[in-house]
C-alpha positions in Angstrom: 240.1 22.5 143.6 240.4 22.0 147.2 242.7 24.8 149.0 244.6 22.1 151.1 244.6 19.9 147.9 246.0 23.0 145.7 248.8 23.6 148.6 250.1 20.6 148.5 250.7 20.9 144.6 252.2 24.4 144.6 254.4 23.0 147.6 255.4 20.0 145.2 256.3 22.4 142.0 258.0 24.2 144.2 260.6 21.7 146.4 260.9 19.5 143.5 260.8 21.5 140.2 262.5 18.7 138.7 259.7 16.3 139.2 257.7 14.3 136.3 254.4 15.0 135.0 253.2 11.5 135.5 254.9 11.4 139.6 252.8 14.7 140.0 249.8 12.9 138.8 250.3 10.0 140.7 251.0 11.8 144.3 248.1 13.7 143.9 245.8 10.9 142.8 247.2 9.4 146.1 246.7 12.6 147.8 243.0 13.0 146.9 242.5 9.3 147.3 243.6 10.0 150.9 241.3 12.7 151.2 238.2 11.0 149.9 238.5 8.2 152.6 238.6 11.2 155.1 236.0 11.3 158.3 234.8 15.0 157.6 232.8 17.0 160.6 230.8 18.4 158.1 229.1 14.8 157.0 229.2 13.7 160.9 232.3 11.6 160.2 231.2 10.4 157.2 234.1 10.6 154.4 233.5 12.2 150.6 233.9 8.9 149.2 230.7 7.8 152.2 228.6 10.6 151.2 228.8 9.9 147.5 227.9 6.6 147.4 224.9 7.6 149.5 223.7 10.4 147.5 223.9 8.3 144.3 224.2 4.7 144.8 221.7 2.0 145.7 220.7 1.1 149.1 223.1 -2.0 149.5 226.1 -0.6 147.3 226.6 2.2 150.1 226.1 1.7 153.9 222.8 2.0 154.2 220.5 -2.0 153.5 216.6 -1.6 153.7 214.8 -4.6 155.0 217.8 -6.9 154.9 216.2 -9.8 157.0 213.3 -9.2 154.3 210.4 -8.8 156.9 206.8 -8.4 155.5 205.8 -4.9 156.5 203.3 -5.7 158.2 203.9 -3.4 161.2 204.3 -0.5 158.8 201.2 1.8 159.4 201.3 2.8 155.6 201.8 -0.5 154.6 198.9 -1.6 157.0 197.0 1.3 155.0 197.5 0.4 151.8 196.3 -3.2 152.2 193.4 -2.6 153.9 192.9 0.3 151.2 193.5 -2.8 148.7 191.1 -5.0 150.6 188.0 -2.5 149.9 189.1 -2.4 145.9 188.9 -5.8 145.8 185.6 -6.3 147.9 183.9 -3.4 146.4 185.0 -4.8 142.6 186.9 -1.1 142.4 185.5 2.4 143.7 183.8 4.8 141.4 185.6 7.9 142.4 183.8 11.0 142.5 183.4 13.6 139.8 186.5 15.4 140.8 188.4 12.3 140.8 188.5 11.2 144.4 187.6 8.7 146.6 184.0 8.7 148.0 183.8 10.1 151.6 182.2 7.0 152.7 185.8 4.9 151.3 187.8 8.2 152.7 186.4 7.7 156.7 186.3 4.0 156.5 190.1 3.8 155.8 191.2 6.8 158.5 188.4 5.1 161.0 191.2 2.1 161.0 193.8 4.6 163.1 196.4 3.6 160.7 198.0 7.2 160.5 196.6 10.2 162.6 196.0 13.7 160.8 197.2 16.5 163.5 194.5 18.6 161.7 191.6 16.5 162.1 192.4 15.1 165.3 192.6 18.8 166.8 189.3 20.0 165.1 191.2 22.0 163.0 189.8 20.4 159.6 186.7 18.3 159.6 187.0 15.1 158.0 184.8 15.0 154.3 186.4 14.2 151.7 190.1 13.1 150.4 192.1 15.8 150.6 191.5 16.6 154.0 193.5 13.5 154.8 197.4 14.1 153.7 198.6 10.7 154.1 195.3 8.7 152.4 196.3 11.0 149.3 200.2 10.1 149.7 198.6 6.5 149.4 196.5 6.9 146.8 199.7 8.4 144.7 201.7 5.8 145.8 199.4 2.6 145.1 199.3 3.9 141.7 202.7 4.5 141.5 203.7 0.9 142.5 201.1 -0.8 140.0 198.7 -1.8 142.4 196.1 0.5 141.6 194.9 1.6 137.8 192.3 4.1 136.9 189.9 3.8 133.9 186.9 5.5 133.6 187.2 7.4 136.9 187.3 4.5 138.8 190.2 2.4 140.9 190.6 -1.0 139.9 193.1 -3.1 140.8 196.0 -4.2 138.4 196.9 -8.2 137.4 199.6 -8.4 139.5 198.4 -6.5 143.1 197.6 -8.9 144.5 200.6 -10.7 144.0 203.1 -7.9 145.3 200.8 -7.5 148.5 200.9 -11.2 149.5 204.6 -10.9 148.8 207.5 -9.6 151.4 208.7 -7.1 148.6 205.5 -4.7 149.4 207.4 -2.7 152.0 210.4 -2.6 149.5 208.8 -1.4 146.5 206.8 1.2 148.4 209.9 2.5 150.5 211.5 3.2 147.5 209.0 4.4 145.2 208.3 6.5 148.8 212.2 8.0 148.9 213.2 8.2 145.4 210.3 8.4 142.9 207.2 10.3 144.3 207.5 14.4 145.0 208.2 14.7 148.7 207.2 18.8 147.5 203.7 17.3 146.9 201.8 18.7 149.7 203.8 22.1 150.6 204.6 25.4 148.9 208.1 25.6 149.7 210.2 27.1 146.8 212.6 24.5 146.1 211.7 21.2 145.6 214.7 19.4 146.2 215.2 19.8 150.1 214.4 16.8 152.4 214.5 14.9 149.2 217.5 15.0 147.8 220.4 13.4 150.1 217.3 11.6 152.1 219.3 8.8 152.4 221.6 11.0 154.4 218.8 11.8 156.8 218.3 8.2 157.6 222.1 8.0 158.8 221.6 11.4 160.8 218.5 9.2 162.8 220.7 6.5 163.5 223.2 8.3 164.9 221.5 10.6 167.0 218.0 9.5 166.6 218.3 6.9 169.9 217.7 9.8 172.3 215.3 12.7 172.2 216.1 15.5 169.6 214.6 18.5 168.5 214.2 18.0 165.3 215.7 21.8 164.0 218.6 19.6 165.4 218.4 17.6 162.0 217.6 20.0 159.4 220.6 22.0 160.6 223.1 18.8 160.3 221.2 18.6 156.8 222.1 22.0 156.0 225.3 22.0 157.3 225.7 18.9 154.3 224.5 20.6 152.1 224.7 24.2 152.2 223.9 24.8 148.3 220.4 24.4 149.2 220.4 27.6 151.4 218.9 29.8 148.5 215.6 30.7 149.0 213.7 31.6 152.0 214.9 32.7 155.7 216.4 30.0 157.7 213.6 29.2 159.7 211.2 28.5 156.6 214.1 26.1 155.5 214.0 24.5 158.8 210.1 23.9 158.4 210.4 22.6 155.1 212.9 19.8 156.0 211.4 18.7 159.5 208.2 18.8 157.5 209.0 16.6 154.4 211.0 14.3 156.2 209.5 13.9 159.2 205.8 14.9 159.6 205.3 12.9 157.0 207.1 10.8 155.1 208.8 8.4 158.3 205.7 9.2 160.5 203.7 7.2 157.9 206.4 4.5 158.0 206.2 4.7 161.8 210.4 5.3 161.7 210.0 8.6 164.0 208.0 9.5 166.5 207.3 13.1 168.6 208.3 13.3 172.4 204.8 15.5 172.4 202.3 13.1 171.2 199.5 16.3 171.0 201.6 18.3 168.8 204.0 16.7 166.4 207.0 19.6 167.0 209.7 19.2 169.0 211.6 16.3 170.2 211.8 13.5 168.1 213.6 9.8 168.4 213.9 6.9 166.2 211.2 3.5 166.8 212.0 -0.3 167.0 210.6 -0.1 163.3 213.7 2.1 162.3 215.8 0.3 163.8 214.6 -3.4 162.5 214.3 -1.9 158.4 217.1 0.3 158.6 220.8 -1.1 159.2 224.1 1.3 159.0 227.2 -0.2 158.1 230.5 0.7 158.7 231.7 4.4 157.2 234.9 6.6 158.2 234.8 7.6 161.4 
C-alpha cells in the first residue's frame, strides 16, 4: 500500500472510530482515485492512471495515436527497405537463400547499395560487407517481412505470400510493421544484455520521453536514466552503465534509427546527442496527460 495512502487510513480509524465500513471504502476509493489522476515527477508529469494505460493499452486508447492522418510510409527508411527488398522477390520470382539460410551476398549489397539504413560498422571499415549478418538492420527486415506475412519460406527460399502485395500497395504497411516492430519482434535480438525486457517493455513510454524533450539536442544517457527512473525494477543485473548501453542501444541505435524517428548530433559516430525528426513528429502525436 502506498505510505501516504496507508496515513490517511490510520488518520481516518483514528479521528472517526465510529465511522462505517462501507464510508471507509468509499473515501479511500476517492482517495486513490485522486491519487491515480496525479502528475507524478517520477513519470515526467505523467499520472499512474497515464502510465498504465500506456504500458498496457493500445496506441489510440492511451495518449499516444500512430499514423493518425494515415500517411503511406513512404519516407520511412525501413519501410523504403522493405519494399524495395519486396521488389527483388517479386522480379527474381523469390531468392534461393544460401545453405545457411540467408540471403545471397549479391541480394545482401544490392539492398544496402540503396542507402536506405547506414551500418556504423561497415561504413567505418570496421566489418566488411559479405554476407547477411554483417548488416543488422537487413536481418531486422528480413525478421520482420516474415513476421508481417509478406514473406514465406519453403524450401530455403523467400517467396512472397498471396496477400504482400496487397499490404505494400496499401497505407496500413507502416502500421503493421511499426507494431509488429514495438510489440511482437525481440528488441534483445541482436545484443547479449541479460534481461530481455529493457527498452522493450514500457517503449511506448520512451516515445513520450522524445516528445517531450526530444525537440532539442540530448544525450541520450539523458533517456535511459528518465527510463530507469520509471521503472526502477529493471535495475537488476549489470552496472549502471551496461544498463545505459542496453537501452540507448535497443531503442535508439536501432529500432527508431531504422524508422528515421531519431537522429545523432554526431553523424560519424551514433553516441551522444540525439533529437527527434519531422518523421517523429508527423507519425507520432501526444495527447493530453496530467501535467
Amino acid at each position: 500500500m502506498d505510505k501516504d495512502l496507508e496515513q490517511y487510513l490510520h488518520n481516518i480509524l483514528r479521528l472517526t472510530p465510529e465511522i462505517s465500513i462501507s464510508e471507509v471504502q468509499n473515501m479511500i476509493s476517492d482517495k486513490m482515485g485522486q491519487y491515480n489522476n496525479t502528475s507524478l515527477d517520477v513519470f515526467e508529469g505523467l499520472s499512474p492512471e497515464n502510465m498504465y494505460k500506456l504500458l498496457y493499452n493500445a496506441w489510440g486508447e492511451n495518449i499516444i495515436s500512430i499514423n493518425p492522418n494515415n500517411f503511406d510510409g513512404n519516407d520511412i527508411p525501413i519501410i523504403k527497405q522493405i519494399k524495395y527488398y519486396i521488389s527483388l522477390v517479386y522480379e527474381n520470382n523469390g531468392i534461393q537463400l544460401t545453405k545457411t539460410g540467408n540471403l545471397p551476398p549479391l541480394i545482401v549489397k544490392s539492398i544496402y547499395s540503396q542507402n536506405f539504413i547506414s551500418d556504423y560498422a561497415i561504413e567505418k571499415g570496421i566489418t566488411k560487407l559479405t554476407k547477411e549478418t554483417d548488416v543488422e538492420n537487413i536481418v531486422f527486415m528480413k525478421i520482420i517481412c516474415g513476421m508481417a506475412g509478406l514473406t514465406k519460406k519453403n524450401k530455403n527460399k523467400i517467396l512472397l505470400t498471396k496477400k504482400s502485395l496487397d499490404i505494400i500497395t496499401s497505407n496500413k504497411l507502416f502500421d503493421k510493421i511499426f507494431e509488429i516492430s514495438f510489440k511482437k519482434y525481440n528488441w534483445a535480438f541482436f545484443d547479449g544484455f541479460r534481461d530481455e525486457r529493457v527498452g522493450q517493455f514500457g517503449n511506448s513510454y520512451s516515445l513520450f520521453l522524445l516528445d517531450k524533450h526530444g525537440k532539442i539536442w540530448k544525450d541520450e544517457d539523458f533517456f535511459a536514466d528518465l527510463y530507469y527512473k520509471a521503472f526502477p525494477h529493471l535495475l537488476v543485473s549489470d552496472e549502471y552503465y551496461f544498463l545505459q548501453g542496453c537501452y540507448t542501444s535497443r531503442t535508439f541505435r536501432r529500432m527508431l534509427l531504422y524508422f528515421g524517428f531519431i537522429e545523432y548530433e554526431n553523424k560519424n559516430i551514433f553516441r551522444g546527442n540525439i533529437r527527434i525528426t519531422e518523421l517523429f513528429s508527423k507519425y507520432i502525436r501526444i495527447g493530453k496527460y496530467v501535467a
